[in-house]
C-alpha positions as CSV (number, residue, x, y, z in Angstrom):
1,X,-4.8,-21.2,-7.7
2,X,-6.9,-19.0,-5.7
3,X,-5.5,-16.1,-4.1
4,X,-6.8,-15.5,0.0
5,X,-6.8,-11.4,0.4
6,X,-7.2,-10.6,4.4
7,X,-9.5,-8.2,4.2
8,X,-8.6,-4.3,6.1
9,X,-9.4,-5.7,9.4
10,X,-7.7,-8.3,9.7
11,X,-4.3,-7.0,8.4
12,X,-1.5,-6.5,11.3
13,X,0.4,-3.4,12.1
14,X,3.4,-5.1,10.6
15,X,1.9,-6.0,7.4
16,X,0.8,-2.6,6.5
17,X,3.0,-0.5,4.4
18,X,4.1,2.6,6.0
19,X,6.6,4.6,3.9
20,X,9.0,6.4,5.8
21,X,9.7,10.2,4.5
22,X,12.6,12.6,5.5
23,X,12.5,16.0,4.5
24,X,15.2,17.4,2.6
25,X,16.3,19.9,5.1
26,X,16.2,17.5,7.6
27,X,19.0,14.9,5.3
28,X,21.4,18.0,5.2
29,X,21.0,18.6,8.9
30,X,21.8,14.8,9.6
31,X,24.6,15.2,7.8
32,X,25.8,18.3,9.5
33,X,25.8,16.2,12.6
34,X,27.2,13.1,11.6
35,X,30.0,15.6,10.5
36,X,30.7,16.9,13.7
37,X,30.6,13.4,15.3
38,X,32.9,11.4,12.4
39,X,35.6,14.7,12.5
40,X,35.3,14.5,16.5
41,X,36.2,11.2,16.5
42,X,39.2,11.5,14.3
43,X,38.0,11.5,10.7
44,X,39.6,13.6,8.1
45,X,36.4,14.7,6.0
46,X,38.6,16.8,3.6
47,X,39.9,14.3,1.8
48,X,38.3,12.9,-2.1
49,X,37.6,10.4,0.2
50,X,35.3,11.2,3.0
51,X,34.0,14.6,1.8
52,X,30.4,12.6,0.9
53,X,31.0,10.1,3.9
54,X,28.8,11.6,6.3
55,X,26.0,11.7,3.4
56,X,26.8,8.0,2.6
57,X,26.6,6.7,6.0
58,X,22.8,7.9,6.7
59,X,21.8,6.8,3.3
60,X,23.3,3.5,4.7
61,X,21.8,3.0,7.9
62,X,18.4,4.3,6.1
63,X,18.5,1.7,3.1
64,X,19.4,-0.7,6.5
65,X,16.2,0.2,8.4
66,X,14.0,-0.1,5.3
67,X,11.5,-3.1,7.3
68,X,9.8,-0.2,8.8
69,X,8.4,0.4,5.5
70,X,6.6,-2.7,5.4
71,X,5.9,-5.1,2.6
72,X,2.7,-5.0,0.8
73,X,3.5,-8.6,-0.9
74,X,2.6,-10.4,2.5
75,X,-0.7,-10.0,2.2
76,X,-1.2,-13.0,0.3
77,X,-2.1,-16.1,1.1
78,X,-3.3,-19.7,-1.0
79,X,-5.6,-22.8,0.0
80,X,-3.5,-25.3,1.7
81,X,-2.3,-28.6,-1.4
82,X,-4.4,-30.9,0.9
83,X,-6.0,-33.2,-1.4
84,X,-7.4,-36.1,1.2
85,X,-9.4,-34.2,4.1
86,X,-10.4,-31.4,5.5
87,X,-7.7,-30.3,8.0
88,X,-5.2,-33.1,7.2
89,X,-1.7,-33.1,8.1
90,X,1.0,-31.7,5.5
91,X,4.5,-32.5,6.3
92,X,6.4,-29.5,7.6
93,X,7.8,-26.9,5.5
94,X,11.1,-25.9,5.9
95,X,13.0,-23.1,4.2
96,X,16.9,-21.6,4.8
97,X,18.8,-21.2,4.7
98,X,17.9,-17.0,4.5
99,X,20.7,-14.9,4.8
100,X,19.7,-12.1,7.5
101,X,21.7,-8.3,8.1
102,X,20.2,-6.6,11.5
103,X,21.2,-3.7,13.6
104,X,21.5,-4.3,17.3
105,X,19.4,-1.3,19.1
106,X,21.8,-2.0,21.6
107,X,25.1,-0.4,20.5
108,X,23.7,0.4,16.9
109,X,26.1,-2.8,15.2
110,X,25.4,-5.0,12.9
111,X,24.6,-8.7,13.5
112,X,23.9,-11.4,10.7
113,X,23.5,-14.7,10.4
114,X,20.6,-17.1,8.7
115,X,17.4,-18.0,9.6
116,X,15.5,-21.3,8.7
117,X,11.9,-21.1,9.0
118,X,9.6,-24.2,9.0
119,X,5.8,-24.5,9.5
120,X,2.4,-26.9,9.4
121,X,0.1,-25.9,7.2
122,X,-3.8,-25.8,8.0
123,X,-5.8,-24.4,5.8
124,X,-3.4,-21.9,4.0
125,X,-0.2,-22.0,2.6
126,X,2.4,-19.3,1.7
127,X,4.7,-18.5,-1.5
128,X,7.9,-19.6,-0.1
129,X,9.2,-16.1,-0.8
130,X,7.2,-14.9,1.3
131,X,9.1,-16.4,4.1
132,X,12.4,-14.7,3.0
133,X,10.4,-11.5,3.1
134,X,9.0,-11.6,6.4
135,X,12.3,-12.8,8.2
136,X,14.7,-9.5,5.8
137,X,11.1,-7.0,6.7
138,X,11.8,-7.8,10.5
139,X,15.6,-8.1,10.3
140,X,16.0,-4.5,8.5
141,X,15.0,-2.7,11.8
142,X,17.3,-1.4,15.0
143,X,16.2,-5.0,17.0
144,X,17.8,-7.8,19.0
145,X,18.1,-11.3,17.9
146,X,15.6,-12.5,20.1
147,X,12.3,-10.4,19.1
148,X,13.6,-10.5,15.6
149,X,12.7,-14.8,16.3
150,X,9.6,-13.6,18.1
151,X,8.3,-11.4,15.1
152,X,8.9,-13.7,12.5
153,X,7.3,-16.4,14.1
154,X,4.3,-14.6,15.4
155,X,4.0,-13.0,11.9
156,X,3.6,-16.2,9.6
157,X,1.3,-18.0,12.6
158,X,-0.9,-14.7,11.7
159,X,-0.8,-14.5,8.3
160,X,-1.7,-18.0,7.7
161,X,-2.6,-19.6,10.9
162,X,-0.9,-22.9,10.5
163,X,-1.1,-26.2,13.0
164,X,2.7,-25.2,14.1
165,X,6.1,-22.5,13.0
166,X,9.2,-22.9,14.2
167,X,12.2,-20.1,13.9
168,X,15.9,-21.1,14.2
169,X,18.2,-18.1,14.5
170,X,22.1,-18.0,14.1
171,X,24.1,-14.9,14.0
172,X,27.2,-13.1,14.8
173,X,27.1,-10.2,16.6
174,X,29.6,-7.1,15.6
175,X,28.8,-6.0,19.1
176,X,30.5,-8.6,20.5
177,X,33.3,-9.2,18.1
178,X,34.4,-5.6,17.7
179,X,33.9,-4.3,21.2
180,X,33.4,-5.4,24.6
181,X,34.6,-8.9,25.1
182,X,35.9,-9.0,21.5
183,X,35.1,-12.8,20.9
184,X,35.6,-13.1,17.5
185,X,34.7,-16.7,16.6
186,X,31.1,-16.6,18.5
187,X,27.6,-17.4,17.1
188,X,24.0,-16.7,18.9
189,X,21.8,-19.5,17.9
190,X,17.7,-19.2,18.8
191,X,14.5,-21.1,18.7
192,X,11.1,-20.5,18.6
193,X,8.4,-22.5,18.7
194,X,4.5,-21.6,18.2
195,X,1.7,-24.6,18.0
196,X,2.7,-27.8,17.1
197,X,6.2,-27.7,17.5
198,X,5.9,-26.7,21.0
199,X,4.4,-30.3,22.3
200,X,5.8,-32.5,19.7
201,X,9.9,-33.5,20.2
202,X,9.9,-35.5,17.0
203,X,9.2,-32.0,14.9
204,X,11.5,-30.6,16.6
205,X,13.9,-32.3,15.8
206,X,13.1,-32.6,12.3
207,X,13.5,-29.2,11.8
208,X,16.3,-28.5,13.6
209,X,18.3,-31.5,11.5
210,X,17.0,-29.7,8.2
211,X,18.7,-26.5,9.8
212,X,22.1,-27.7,11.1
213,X,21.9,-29.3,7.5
214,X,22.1,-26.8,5.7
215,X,23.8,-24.1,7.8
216,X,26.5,-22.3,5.8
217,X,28.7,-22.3,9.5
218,X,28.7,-26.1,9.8
């Protein structure tokens, strides 16, 4: 099958891949302040235990933040499968559901959840990968739940312009569970709509039978 390259100009600020870099004298001085914070706060950091904690706990949230770096394997695109007409309809594709770990820029907490992610094909299709990779690129940035919908939605109507995407969204929120209100049972559930989806009930409700379908919470 042939491959569709965007060419420079057309690829997206969130489609290029950006590496991240931290110096090594700027690690140790991270650490030197997450030391101060953790013992302020109570934590014994002489222990076998802890000693590295500081250490670990940036190379965490780093390895968490890693969708600023980008994800050069987006960049491709196919012909749509459509074998009668130029510009027919393909039945919607739906994938989830895709398991999702985010930090809220809010407070700095996780939330996580899945995220099913459907669309209409027009003249391109996507690997179906490729729409795991764009909802973990977004979701492994400081964000809130609904521009992380936003951005994945606006990311696949770019790369491959399809008639329609829809985004459903379903997380639960440390934020909420382990501070503040401490509801622990809760779940945030989104959805997005771009082309298509937005003036057609009967897709709609398609996809959102396909997600409550296969939702690991129901």
């Amino acid at each position: 099958m042939q491959r569709v390259e965007p060419e420079a100009s057309e690829q997206s600020s969130w489609n290029r891949t950006t590496p991240r870099h931290v110096e090594p004298e700027e690690w140790r001085r991270f650490e030197r302040s997450m030391a101060e914070i953790f013992t302020a706060f109570g934590m014994d950091l002489d222990t076998p235990g802890t000693a590295r904690t500081p250490q670990r706990f940036l190379r965490a949230l780093y390895d968490s933040t890693a969708g600023y770096d980008g994800d050069p394997k987006l960049l491709t695109a196919f012909p749509t499968e459509c074998r009668v007409a130029e510009g027919c309809l393909v039945s919607q594709i739906v994938e989830g559901p895709i398991a999702f770990y985010s930090l809220c820029e809010h407070h700095s907490l996780p939330f996580h959840g899945f995220a099913h992610v459907g669309y209409i094909s027009d003249q391109r299709i996507i690997g179906i990968s490729k729409l795991t990779r764009i909802a973990r690129m977004f979701s492994r940035r400081f964000t809130v739940q609904e521009r992380l919908g936003e951005q994945i939605a606006d990311a696949v109507a770019e790369l491959i312009e399809p008639r329609g995407v829809a985004v459903h969204l379903e997380a639960a929120h440390l934020g909420a569970q382990m501070r503040g209100v401490r509801e622990e049972h809760s779940k945030t559930a989104m959805t997005f709509w771009r082309g298509d989806y937005v003036d057609d009930p009967e897709l709609r409700r398609e996809f959102l039978a396909e997600a409550h379908r296969r939702s690991p919470w129901t």
